[in-house]
C-alpha positions in Angstrom: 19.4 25.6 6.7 19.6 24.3 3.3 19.9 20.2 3.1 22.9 18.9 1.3 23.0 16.7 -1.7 23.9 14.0 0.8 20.8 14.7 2.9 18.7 14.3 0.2 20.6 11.4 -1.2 20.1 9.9 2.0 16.1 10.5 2.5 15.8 9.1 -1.3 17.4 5.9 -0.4 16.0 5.7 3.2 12.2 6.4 1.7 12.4 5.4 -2.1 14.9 3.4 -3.9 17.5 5.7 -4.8 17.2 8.8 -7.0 18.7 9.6 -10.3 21.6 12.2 -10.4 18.6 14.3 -12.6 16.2 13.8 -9.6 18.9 14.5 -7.2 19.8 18.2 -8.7 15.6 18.4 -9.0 15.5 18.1 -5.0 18.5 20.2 -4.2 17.1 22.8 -6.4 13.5 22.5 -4.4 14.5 22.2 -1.0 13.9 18.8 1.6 10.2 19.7 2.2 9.2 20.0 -1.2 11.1 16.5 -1.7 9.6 14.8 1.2 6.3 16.5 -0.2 6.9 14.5 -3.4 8.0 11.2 -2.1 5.0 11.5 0.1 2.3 12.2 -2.3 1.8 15.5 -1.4 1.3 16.9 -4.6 -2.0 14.6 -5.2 -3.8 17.1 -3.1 -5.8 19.8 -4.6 -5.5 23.6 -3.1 -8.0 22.7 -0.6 -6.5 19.4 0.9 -9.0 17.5 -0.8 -8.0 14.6 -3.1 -7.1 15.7 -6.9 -8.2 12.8 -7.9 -11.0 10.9 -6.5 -10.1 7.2 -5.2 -10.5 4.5 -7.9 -13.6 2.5 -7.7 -13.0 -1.4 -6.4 -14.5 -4.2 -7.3 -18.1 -5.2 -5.4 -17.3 -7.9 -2.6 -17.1 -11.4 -2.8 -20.6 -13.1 -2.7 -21.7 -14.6 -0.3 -20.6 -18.7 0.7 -23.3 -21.2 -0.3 -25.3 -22.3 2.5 -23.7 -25.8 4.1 -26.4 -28.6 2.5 -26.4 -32.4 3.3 -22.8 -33.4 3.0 -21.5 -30.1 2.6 -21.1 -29.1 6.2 -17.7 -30.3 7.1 -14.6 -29.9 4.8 -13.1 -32.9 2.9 -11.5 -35.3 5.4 -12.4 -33.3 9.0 -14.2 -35.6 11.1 -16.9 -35.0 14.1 -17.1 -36.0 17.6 -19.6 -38.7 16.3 -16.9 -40.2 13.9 -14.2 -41.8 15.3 -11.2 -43.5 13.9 -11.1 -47.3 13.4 -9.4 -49.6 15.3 
């Protein structure tokens, strides 16, 4: 069964934001698999199922906190069981 313009309308605006009348004809020509294939990716996979492109390279984590030293183990204004407010 071949999906209707209004199908397709529908899974654009459902899973994209909309199509262009252009991208419209483009997915009634091509069928609703081949346009779910394209609003999923599908077509960044090589023949073998392997990525086309490899995955881009992020940035090396966050170092490391400095180590808590004297006066630097509790934040700004928290206060320990030892320190009790004022009368």
């Amino acid at each position: 069964m071949a999906a209707s313009r209004a199908d397709l309308a529908f899974l654009y605006r459902r899973a994209a934001f909309g199509a262009r009348p252009a991208e419209l004809d483009a997915a009634v020509a091509a069928g609703y698999e081949a346009a779910v294939d394209g609003l999923l990716g599908a077509r960044a996979l090589g023949g073998d199922g392997t990525a086309a492109e490899p995955p881009p390279v992020l940035a090396s984590p966050l170092p490391p906190p400095p180590a808590a030293g004297p006066g630097r183990g509790r934040p700004r204004g928290a206060r320990g069981a030892d320190q009790r407010p004022g009368p």
